[in-house]
N, C-alpha and C positions, 0 to 999 in steps of 0.2 A: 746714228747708232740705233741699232734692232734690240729690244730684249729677247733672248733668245731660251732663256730657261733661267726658271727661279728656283732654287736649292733651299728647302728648308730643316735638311736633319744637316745641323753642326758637324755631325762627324762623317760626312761626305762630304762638307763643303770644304774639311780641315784637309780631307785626303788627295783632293783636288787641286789646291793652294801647294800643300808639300811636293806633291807630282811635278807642278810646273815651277818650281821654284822659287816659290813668294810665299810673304811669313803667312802664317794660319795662324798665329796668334795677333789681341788686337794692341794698341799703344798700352803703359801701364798708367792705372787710374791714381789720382791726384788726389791725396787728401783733404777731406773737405776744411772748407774754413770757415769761424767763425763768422756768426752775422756782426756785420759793423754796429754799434749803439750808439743811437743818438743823444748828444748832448743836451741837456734840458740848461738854458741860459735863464730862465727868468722870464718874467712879463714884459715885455716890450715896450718898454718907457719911449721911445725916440718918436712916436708920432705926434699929431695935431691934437688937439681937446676937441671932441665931440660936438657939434653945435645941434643946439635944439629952437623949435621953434618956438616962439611967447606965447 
């Protein structure tokens, strides 16, 4: 596949698309979502004690 020409004014690229019969508009955008929160559990009891040296 060649690129053959880049179209940068929208409203030639929309009259191009309607011409040949394919949508000129694009999918419809998707509301955003919340960010997920992280649960805060606590300090981490489940490991070993520390060992230091004498």
């Amino acid at each position: 596949m060649e690129l053959l020409a880049f179209i940068a004014e929208a409203g030639v690229a929309k009259k191009i698309l309607d011409h040949l019969g394919l949508a000129s508009t694009g999918p419809p955008l998707a509301r955003a979502a919340a960010p997920e929160v992280a649960a805060d559990h606590g300090p981490e009891y489940g490991g070993a004690d520390p060992s230091y040296d004498d």
